[in-house]
N, C-alpha and C positions, 0 to 999 in steps of 0.2 A: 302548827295550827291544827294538825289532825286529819286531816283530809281524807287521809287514806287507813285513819287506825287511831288510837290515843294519844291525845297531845303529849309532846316530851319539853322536860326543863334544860335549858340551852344557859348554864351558868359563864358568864364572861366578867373578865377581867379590863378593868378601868383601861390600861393600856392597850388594850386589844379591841375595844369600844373609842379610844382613840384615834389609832390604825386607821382602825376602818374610816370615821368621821373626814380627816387628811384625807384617804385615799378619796372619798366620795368630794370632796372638794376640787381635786385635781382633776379628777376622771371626765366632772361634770364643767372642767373652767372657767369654779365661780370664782367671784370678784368681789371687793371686800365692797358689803352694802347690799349684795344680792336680797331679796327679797323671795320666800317663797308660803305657799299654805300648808298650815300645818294639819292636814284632813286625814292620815294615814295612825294608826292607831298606835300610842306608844309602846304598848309592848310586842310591837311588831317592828322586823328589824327596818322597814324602810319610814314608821315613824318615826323612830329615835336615831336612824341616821340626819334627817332632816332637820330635827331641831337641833342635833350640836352642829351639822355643819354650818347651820344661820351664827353659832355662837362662836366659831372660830375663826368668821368672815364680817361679825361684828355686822350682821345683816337683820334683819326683819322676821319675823315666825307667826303668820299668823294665824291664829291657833281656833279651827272651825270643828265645834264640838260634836256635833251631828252633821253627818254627810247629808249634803240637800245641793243637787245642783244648779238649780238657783243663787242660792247664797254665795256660794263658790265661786258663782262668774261674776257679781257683785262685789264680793270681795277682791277677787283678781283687779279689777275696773276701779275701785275705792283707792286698794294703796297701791296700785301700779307693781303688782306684781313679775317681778322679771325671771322666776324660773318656777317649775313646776314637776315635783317626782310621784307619780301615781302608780295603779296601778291599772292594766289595761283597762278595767270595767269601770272606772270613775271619769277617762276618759272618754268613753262612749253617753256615757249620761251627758258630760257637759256638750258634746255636739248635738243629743237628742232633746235638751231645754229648751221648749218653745223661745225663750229670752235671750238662746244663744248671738252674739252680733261680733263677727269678726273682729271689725272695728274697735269694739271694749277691748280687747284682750291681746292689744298689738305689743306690748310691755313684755309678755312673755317670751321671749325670745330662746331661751332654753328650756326644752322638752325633757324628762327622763321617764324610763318606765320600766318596771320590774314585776317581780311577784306571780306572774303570769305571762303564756306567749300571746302575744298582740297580733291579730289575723294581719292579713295582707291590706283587704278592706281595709280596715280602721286607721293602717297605718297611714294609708291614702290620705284619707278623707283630714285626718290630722296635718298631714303635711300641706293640705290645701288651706287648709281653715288656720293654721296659726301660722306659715311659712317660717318654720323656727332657722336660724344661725344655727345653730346644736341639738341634734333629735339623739339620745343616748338611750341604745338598749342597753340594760345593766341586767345581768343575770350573778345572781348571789342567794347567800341563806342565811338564817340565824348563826347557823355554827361558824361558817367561813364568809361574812358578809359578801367581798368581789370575788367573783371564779372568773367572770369576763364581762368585757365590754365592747359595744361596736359604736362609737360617738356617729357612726354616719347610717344611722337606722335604715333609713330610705336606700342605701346604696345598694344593699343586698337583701331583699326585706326574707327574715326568717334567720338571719345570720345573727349571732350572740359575739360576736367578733373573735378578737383575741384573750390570752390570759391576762389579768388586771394588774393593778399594783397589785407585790405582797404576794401574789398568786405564782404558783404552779400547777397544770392542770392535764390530766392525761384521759383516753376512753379506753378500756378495758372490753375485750368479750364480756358478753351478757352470763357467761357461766363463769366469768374468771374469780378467780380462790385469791390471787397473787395480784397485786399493783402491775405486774410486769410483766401480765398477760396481755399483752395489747390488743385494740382492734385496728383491723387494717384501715388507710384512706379509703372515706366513704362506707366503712362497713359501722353498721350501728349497732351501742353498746352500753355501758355504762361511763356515766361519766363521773371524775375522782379529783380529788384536790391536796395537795399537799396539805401536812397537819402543823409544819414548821413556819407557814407567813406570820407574819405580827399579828395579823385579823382575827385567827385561825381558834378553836375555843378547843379545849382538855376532856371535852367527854360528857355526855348528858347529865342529869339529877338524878341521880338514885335508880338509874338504868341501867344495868348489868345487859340485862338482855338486849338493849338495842343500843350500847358500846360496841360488845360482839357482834354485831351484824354491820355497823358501819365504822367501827373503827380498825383499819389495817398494817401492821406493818407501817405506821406514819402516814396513811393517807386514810381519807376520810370517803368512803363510797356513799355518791348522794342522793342513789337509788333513782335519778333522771338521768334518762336514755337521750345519744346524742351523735353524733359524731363528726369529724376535721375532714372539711372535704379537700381537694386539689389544693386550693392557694392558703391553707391553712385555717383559715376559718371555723368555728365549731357553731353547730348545727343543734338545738336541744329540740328532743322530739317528743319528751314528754316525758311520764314516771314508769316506771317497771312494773309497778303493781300497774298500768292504766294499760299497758299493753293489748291487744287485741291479738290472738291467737285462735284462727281462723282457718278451717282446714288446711291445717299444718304453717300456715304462712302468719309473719309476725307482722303486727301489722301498727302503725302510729296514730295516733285521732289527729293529730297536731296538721299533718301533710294535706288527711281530707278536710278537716277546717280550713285552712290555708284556701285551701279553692273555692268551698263554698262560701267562704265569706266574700268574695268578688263578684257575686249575683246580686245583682241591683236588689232585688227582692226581698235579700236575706238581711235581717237587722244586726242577731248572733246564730251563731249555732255550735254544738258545742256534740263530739260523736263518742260515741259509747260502746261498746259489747254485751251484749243483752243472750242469755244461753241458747243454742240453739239444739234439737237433738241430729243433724246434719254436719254441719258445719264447727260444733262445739262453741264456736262465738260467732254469729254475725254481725257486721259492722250498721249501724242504726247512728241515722243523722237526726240530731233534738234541732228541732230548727225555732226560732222568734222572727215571723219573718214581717216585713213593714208593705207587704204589696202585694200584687195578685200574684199566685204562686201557688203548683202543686206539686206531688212529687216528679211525676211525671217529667215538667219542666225541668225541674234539680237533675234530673240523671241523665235528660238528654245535655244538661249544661256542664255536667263531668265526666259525659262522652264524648266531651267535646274539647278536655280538658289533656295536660299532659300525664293525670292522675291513671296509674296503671290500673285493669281491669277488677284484680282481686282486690285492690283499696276501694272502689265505690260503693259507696254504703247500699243496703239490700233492703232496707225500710230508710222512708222516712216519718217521725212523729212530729208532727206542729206543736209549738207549747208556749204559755202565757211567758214564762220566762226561762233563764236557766237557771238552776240551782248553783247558789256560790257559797264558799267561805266568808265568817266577817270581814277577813282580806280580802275579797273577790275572786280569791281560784275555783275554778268550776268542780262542783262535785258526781264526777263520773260516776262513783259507788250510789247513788243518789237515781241517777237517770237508771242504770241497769236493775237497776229495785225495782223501779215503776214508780217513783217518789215524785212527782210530776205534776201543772199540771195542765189537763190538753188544754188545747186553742179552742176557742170557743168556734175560731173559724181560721184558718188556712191564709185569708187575703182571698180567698178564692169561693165564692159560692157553692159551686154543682161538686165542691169535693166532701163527702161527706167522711170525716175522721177517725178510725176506730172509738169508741167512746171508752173502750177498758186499757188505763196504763199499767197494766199488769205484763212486762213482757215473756212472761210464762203461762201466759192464757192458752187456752184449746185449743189444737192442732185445725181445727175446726172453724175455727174464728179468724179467720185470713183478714189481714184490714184492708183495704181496699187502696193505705198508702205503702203499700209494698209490690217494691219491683220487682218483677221473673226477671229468670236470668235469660 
């Protein structure tokens, strides 16, 4: 999808768009007759996993042209929709729909979600509001659709579980040349896939140049960083290019999201590295926030947090929204631009917002939502 550079052509083969379909069926334990919406766009791998797995379960696909969440909870409530695979930010709409009613939507009993990390927050508020049988993080890609799954989301929230079907999955050093550089437990890296599962796809379109950079030795580097803590679980912290590299310390957006999304206040927020002549990056939280809230509040709420000193962000920006992909992943390159655009207001009156989102504005022009150290 681009996110980070030019979209690439991810050619597959029938049998391997097969694979995958099987595995997403087992993964998710649908049952033949499932039901679910088909709102994720086909040529995105978690659209077209979803409409062959309704065809190989002999199940329901209903097929919502224009994302509108409205319609969506409507339709859920119409055919009694009994699973549902999004991605985090389509999830956050249908809780934020004035029309949302628990009640309609008690059909749903299996939950999936990919494409993006789902904060803490949201996992919450989802677990409260549909109390699914089955909450499934699914972490995958076009090339290699399952790398892993955790069917019990909630148990360890931020955990991508184990390797999936099909899958084999390793984390490498962040400098590693070789498959079989490993990173130690708990040390964050890259993380890799074998190129030999059924799912597994032969190599971009007409891409020379970014074969060679992710194709190794039979394993495929997916350029998201991650890592297997103590009980084996693996950990994804985000992408390599999104890294925060911050007077010398490397740093994740994924970990300070994870916190601040558990502030009442906060709707999204989404953290960035914006250049600094200091620092070379300092960490800068885009916040969407639904309450009264300034930065102030945010830092004394991540001081308060298990989030170690050098991860808390050093600005905070308030903003009308965040910038995403047609698929909903957040576009960092987007925020550290100054691509933006501010909050007309905070939640909070007496905080008056930098008005320039230019994060390379004048030494001079200190915003007033930036915290001293």
């Amino acid at each position: 999808s681009g996110t980070t550079g030019k979209p690439k052509g991810v050619p597959r083969r029938h049998r391997q768009e097969r694979a995958a379909a099987l595995a997403h069926v087992a993964q998710n334990l649908y049952r033949h007759g499932e039901r679910t919406l088909g709102v994720m766009p086909l040529y995105h791998t978690m659209g077209v996993r979803s409409l062959l797995a309704m065809a190989l379960v002999d199940g329901l696909f209903v097929c919502v042209r224009r994302w509108n969440a409205g319609q969506a909870l409507q339709e859920i409530a119409t055919h009694r929709i009994t699973c549902l695979y999004l991605v985090p930010t389509l999830y956050h709409d249908l809780l934020a729909d004035p029309g949302f009613d628990p009640s309609a939507i008690r059909t749903a009993t299996k939950l999936g979600f990919a494409g993006a990390a789902m904060s803490d927050g949201l996992l919450r508020r989802l677990a409260l509001a549909f109390e699914p049988e089955l909450f499934v993080n699914h972490y995958g890609s076009s090339e290699v659709y399952t790398f892993s799954i955790d069917q019990r989301a909630t148990r360890k929230p931020g955990s991508a579980g184990r390797a999936g079907i099909n899958t084999r999955l390793r984390v490498v050093r962040l400098d590693a040349r070789s498959p079989d550089d490993l990173a130690a437990t708990g040390e964050e890296g890259q993380i890799i896939a074998d190129l030999r599962g059924d799912e597994a796809f032969e190599g971009y379109w007409n891409r020379d140049d970014a074969n060679a950079k992710s194709l190794r030795d039979g394993w495929y580097f997916t350029g998201d960083t991650g890592y297997f803590d103590a009980e084996g679980d693996l950990f994804v912290s985000g992408r390599v290019d999104d890294m925060i590299i911050s007077g010398g310390e490397n740093i994740s957006p994924v970990d300070i999201e994870s916190v601040l999304s558990l502030h009442p206040a906060v709707d999204e927020v989404a953290v960035a590295g914006v250049p600094d002549p200091r620092w070379g990056q300092k960490v800068v939280a885009f916040v969407k926030s639904r309450g009264n809230v300034d930065a102030q509040a945010l830092d004394t709420y991540c001081r308060g947090s298990d989030l170690v000193n050098f991860k808390r962000p050093r600005d905070y920006v308030f903003v009308e929204e965040i910038p995403r992909s047609p698929v909903g992943k957040i576009l960092r390159r987007k925020l550290s631009a100054g691509e933006y655009e501010p909050a007309s207001h905070s939640g909070n009156p007496d905080l008056n917002l930098n008005p320039n989102p230019n994060p390379n504005q004048a030494a001079d022009a200190t915003p007033v939502d930036t915290i001293k150290e």
